[in-house]
KOLDRENMI-749552 format. One record per residue (C-alpha): x, y, z; residue number from 1; residue in three letters. Coordinates in steps of 0.02 Angstrom, whole numbers, always signed. Each point is the difference from the previous one (the first is absolute). Layout:
BEGIN
+--------+--------+--------+-----+--------+
|   east |  north |     up | num | residu |
+--------+--------+--------+-----+--------+
|      X |      Y |      Z | NUM |    ALA |
...
+--------+--------+--------+-----+--------+
This chain:
BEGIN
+--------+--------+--------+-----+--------+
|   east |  north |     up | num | residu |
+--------+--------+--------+-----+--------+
|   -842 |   +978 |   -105 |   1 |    UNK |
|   +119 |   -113 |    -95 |   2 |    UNK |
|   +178 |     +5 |   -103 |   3 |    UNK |
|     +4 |    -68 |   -166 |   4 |    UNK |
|    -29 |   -185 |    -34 |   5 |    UNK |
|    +81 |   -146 |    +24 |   6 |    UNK |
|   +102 |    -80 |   -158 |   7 |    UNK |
|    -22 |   -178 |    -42 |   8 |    UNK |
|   +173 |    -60 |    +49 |   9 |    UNK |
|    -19 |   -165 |    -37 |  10 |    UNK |
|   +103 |     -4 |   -131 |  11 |    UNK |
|   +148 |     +9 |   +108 |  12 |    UNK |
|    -42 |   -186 |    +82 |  13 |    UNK |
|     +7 |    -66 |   -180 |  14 |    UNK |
|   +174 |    +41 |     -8 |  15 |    UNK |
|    +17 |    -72 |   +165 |  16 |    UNK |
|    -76 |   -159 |    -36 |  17 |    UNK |
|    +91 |    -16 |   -173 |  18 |    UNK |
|   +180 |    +15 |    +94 |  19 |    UNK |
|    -46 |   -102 |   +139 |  20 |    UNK |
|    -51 |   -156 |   -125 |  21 |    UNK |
|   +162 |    +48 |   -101 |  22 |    UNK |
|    +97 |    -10 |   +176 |  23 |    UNK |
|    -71 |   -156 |    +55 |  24 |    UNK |
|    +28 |    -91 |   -139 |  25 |    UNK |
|   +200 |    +65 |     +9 |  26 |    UNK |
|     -2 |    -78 |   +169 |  27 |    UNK |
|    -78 |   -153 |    -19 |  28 |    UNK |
|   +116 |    -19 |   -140 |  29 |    UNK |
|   +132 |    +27 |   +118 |  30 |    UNK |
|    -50 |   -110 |   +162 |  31 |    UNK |
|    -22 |   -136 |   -132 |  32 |    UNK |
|   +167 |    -12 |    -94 |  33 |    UNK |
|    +93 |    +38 |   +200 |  34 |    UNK |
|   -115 |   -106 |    +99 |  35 |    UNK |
|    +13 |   +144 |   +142 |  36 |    UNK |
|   -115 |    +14 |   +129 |  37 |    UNK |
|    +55 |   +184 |    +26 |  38 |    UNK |
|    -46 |    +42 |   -188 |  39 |    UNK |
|   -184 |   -118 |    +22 |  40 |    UNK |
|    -21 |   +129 |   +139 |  41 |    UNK |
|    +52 |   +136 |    -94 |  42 |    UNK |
|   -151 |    -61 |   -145 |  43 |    UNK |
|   -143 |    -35 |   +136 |  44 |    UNK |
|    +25 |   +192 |    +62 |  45 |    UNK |
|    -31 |    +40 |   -195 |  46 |    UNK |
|   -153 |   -104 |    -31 |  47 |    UNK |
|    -47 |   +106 |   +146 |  48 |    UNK |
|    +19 |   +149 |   -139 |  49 |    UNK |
|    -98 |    -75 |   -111 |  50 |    UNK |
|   -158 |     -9 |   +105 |  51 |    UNK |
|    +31 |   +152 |    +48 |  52 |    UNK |
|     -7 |    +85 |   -130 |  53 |    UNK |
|   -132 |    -60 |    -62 |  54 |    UNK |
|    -93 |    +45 |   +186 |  55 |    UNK |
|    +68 |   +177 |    -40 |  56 |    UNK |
|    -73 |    +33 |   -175 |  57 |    UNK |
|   -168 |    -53 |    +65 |  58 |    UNK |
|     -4 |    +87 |   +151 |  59 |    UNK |
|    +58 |   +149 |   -110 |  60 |    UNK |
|   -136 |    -34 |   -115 |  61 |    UNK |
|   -120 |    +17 |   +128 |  62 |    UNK |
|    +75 |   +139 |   +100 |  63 |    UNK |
|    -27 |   +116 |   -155 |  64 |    UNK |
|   -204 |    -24 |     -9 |  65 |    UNK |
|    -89 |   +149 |    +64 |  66 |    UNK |
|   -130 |     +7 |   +138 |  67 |    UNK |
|   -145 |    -82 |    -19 |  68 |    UNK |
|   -166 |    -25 |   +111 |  69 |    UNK |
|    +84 |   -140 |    +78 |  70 |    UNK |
|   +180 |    +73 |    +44 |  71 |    UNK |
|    -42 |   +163 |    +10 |  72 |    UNK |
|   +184 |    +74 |    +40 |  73 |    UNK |
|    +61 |   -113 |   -146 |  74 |    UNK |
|   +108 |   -167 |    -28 |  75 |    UNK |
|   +188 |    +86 |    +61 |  76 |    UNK |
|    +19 |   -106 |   +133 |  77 |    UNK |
|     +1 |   -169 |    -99 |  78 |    UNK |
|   +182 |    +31 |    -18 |  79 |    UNK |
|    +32 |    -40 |   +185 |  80 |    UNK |
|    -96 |   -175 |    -25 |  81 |    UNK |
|   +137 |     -9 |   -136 |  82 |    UNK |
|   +141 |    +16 |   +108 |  83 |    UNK |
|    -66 |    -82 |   +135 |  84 |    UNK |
|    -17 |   -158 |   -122 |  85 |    UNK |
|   +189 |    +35 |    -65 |  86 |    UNK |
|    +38 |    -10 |   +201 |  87 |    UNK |
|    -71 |   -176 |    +10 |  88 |    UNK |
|    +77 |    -73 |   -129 |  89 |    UNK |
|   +154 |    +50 |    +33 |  90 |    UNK |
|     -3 |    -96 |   +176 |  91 |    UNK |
|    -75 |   -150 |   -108 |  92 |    UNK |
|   +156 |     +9 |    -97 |  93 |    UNK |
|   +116 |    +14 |   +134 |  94 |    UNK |
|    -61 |   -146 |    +66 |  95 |    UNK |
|     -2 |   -115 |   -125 |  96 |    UNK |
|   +208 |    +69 |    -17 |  97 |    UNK |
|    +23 |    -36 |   +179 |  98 |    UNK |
|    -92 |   -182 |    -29 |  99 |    UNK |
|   +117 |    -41 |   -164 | 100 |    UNK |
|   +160 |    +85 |    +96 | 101 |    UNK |
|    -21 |   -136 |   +153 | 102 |    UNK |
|    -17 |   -156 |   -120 | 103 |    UNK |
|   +133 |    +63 |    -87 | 104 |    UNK |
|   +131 |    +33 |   +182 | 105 |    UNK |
|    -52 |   -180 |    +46 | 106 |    UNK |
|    +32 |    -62 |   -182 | 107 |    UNK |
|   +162 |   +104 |    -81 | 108 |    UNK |
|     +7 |    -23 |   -159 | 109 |    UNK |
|   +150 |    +61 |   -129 | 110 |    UNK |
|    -50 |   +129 |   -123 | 111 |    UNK |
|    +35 |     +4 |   -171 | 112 |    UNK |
|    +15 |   +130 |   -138 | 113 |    UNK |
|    +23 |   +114 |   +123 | 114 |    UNK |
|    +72 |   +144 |    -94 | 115 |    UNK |
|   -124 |    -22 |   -156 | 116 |    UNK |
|   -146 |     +4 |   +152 | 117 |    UNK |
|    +83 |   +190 |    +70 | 118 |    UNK |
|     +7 |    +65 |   -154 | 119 |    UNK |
|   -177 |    -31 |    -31 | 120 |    UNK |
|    -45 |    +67 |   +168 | 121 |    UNK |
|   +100 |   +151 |    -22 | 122 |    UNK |
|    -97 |    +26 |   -174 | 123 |    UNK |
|   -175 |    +14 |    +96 | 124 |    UNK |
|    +66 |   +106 |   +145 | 125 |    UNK |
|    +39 |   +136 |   -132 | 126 |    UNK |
|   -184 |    -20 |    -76 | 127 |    UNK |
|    -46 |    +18 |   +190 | 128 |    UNK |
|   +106 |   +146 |    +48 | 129 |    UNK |
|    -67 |   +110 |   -162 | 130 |    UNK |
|   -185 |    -45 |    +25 | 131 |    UNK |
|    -21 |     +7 |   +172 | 132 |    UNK |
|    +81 |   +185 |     +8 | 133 |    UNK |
|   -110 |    +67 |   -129 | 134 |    UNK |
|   -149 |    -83 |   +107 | 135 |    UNK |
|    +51 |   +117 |   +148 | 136 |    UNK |
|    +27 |   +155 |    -84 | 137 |    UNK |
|   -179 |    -32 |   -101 | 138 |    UNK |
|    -70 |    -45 |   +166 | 139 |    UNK |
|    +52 |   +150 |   +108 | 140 |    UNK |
|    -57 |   +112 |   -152 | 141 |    UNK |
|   -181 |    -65 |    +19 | 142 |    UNK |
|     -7 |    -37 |   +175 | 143 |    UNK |
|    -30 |   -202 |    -35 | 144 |    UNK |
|    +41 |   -111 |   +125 | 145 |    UNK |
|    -10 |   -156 |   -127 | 146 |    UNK |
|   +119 |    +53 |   -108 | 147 |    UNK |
|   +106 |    +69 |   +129 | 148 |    UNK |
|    +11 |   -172 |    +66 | 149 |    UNK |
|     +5 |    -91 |   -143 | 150 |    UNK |
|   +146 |    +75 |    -20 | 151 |    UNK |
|    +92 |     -1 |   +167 | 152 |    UNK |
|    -44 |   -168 |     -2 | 153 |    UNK |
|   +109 |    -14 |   -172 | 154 |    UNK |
|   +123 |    +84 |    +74 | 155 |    UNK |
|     +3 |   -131 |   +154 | 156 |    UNK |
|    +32 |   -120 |   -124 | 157 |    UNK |
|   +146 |    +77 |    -74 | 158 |    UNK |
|    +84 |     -1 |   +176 | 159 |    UNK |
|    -73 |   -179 |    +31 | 160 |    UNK |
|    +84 |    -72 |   -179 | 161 |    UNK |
|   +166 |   +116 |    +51 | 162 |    UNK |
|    -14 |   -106 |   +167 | 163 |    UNK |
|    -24 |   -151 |    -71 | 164 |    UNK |
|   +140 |    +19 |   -154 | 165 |    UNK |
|   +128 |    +20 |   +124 | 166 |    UNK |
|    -26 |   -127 |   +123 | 167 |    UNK |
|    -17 |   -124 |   -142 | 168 |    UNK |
|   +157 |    +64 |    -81 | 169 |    UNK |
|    +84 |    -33 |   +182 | 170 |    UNK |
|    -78 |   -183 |     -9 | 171 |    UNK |
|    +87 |    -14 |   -148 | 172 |    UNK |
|   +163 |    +71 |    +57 | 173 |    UNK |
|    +19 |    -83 |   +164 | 174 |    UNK |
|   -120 |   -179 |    -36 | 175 |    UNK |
|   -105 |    +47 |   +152 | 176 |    UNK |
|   -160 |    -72 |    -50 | 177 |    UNK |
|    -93 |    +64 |   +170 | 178 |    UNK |
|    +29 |   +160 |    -46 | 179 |    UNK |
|   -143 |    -17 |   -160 | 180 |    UNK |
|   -140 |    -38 |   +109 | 181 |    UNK |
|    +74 |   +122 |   +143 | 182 |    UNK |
|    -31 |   +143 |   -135 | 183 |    UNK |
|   -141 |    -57 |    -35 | 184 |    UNK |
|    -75 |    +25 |   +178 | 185 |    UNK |
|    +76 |   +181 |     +9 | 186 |    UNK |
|    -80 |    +32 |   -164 | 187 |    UNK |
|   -187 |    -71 |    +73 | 188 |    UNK |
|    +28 |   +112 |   +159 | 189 |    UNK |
|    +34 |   +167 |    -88 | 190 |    UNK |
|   -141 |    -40 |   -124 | 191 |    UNK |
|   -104 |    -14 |   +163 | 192 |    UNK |
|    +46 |   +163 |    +79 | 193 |    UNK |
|    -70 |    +75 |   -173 | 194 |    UNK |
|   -166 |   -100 |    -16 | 195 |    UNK |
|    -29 |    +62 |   +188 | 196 |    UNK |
|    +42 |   +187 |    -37 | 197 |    UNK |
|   -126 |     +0 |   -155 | 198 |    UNK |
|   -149 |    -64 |   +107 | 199 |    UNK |
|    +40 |   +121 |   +136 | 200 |    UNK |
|    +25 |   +154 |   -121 | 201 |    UNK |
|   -161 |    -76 |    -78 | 202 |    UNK |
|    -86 |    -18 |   +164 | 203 |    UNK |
|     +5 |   +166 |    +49 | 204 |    UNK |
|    -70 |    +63 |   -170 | 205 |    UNK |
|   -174 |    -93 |    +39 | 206 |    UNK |
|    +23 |    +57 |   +171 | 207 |    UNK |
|    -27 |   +172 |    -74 | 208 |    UNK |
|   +165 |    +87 |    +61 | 209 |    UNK |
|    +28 |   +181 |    +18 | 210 |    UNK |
|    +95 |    +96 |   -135 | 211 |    UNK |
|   +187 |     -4 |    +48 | 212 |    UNK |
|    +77 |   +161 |    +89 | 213 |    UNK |
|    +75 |    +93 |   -163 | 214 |    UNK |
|   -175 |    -15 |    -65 | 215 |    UNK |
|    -89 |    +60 |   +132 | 216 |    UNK |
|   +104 |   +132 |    +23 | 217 |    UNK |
|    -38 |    +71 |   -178 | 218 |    UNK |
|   -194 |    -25 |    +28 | 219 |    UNK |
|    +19 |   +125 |   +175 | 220 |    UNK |
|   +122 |   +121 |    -92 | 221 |    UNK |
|   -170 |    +43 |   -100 | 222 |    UNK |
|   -101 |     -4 |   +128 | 223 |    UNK |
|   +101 |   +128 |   +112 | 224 |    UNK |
|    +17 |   +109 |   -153 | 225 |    UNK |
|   -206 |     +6 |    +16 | 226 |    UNK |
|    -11 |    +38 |   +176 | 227 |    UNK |
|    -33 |   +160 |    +65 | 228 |    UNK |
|   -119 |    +64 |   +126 | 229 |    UNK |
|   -144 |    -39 |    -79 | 230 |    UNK |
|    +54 |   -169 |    -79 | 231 |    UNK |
|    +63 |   -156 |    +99 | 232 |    UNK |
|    +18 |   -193 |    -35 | 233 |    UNK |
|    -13 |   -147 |   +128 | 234 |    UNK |
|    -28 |   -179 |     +4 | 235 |    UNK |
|   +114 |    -11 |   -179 | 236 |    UNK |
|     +0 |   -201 |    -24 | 237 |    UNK |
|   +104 |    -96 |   -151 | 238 |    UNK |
|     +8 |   -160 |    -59 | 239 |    UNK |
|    +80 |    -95 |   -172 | 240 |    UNK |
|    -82 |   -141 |    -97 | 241 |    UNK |
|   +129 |    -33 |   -141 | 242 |    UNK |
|    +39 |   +142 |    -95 | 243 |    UNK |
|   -144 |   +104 |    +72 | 244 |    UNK |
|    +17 |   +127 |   +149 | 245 |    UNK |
|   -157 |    +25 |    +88 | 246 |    UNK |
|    -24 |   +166 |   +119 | 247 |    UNK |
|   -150 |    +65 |   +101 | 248 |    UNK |
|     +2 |   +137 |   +126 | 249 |    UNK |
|   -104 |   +134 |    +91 | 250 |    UNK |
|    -13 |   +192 |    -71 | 251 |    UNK |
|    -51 |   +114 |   +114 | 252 |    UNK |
|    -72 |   +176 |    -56 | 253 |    UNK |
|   -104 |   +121 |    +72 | 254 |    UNK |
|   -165 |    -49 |    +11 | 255 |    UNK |
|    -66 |   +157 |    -83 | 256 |    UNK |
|    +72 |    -25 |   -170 | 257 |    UNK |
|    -99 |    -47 |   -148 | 258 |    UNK |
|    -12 |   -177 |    -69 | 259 |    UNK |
|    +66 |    +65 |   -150 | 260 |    UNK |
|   +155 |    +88 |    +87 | 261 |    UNK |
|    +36 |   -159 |    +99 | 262 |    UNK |
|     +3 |   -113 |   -143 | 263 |    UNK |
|   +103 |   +119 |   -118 | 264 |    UNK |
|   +140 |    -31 |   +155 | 265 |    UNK |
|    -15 |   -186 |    +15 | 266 |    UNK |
|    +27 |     +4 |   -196 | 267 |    UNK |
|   +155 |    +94 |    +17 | 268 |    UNK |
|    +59 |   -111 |   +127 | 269 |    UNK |
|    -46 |   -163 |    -66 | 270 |    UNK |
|    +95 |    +63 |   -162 | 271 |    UNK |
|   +163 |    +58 |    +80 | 272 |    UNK |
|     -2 |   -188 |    +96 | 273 |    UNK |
|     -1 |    -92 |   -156 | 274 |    UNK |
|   +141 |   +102 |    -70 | 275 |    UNK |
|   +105 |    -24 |   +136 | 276 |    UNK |
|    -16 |   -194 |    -10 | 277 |    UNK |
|    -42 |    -91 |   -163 | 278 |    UNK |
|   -165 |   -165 |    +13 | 279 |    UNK |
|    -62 |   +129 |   +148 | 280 |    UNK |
|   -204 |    -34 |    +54 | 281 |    UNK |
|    -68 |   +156 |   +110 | 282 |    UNK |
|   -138 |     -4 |   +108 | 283 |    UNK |
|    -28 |   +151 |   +103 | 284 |    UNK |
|   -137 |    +20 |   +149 | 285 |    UNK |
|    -47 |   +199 |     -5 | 286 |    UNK |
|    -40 |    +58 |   +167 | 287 |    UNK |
|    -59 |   +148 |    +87 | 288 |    UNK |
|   +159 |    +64 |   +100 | 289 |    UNK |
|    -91 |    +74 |   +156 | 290 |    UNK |
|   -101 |   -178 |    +13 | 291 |    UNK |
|    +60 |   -108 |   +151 | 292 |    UNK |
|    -66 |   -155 |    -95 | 293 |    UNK |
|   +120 |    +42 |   -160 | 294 |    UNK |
|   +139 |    -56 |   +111 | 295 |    UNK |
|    -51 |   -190 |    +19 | 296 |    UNK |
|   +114 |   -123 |    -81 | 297 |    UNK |
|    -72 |   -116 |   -139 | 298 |    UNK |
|   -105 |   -143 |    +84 | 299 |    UNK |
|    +99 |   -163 |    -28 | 300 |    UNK |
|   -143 |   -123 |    +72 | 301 |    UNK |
+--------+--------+--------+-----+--------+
């Protein structure tokens, strides 16, 4: 048994991809009239935006086709590909920064236009800030993973172009040219640390994880408000892919009830599960209670 569908949520990385080409044009802009490293940086992580995006809207695309002969549990977990791919690019950004940032601390060069080149930057960290927020909240409301990154990984940026605002302003201030490329650097580690933590969340998604503790805990609640002497559960097994739960688990009745009488329960049960967590798939095993074999786990080999 099943919740309701899955929406088509794709429209949500169009407005991703429309503010990340509007952002990266801002900072191009920018790097160009200041000639900082820091703010070229601050543009490669936003390119990375781009492409991302557009990796999100198809993997959302997909994620949204029902089963079919050939993926019988559906398309959900094309979303994690999606991240995964976000995660890559990110550390191909980074370092192509880090590449740029070590020409530049072996060449300084004075910047110009400096506070023209801020302002600019400033401009697209708003855009950033808005969109990327709106991502998460639309994400956590339909459990998706790509949007939900898509937009943390907005939201990177907007720390990344607060970074790298400041430490140019300071070059500015002070005539340290080091400091630009030194920035720079920082800027390519942190956007590291986040490519790394998307494949790993990612990872762990194809890896089939169980559902996380809070979750679980609803799924037994139900299941202890079933039990009785007559009715017990074992061997309960979860698992996400995307915005899908999957549960299956052992029912154990006695073995002299009717068919009927035993399947009327596992209806009731099935349909108090997928209230208590929305995107919920049920499988239960009915077994006779008295029946030593009943109490084997699922085979795994």
């Amino acid at each position: 048994m099943t919740s309701e569908a899955r929406a088509d949520l794709s429209r949500f990385a169009l407005l991703s991809l429309a503010a990340s080409l509007v952002v990266i044009t801002l900072k191009v802009i920018a790097w160009q009239v200041s000639g900082s490293v820091g703010l070229l940086s601050d543009a490669a992580e936003s390119l990375v935006n781009v492409v991302a995006a557009i990796a999100a809207f198809v993997a959302l695309k997909v994620a949204v086709k029902p089963a079919d002969d050939d993926h019988n549990f559906g398309h959900t977990k094309a979303e994690y590909f999606s991240a995964v791919f976000e995660g890559v690019m990110i550390v191909v950004a980074a370092g192509i920064i880090i590449v740029a940032a070590v020409d530049r601390l072996l060449s300084p060069a004075e910047l110009d236009s400096v506070g023209l080149g801020l302002v600019i930057s400033v401009v697209a960290t708003v855009i950033n800030g808005v969109v990327g927020l709106y991502l998460i909240r639309i994400g956590r409301r339909h459990r998706s993973l790509s949007l939900e990154a898509d937009g943390k990984h907005l939201l990177t940026d907007v720390w990344t172009t607060a970074g790298v605002v400041i430490g140019v302003l300071l070059v500015a201030l002070t005539g340290w040219l080091p400091l630009d490329p030194l920035i720079a650097i920082a800027v390519a580690v942190n956007i590291l640390v986040v490519g790394g933590r998307l494949v790993w969340q990612s990872g762990l998604g194809l890896m089939d994880t169980a559902l996380p503790d809070d979750e679980r805990a609803k799924l037994d609640a139900v299941l202890d408000g079933h039990r009785s002497d007559e009715i017990d559960f074992h061997d309960v097994r979860t698992r996400e892919a995307g915005h899908e739960r999957f549960l299956q688990l052992h029912m154990l009745v006695p073995g002299e009830w009717s068919v009927q009488r035993g399947h009327d329960l596992v209806e009731r049960v099935e349909n108090d599960l997928v209230d208590a967590l929305e995107h919920l798939h049920v499988a239960i095993h009915l077994e006779p209670i008295g029946d030593p074999r009943a109490y084997e786990p699922w085979r795994l080999d």
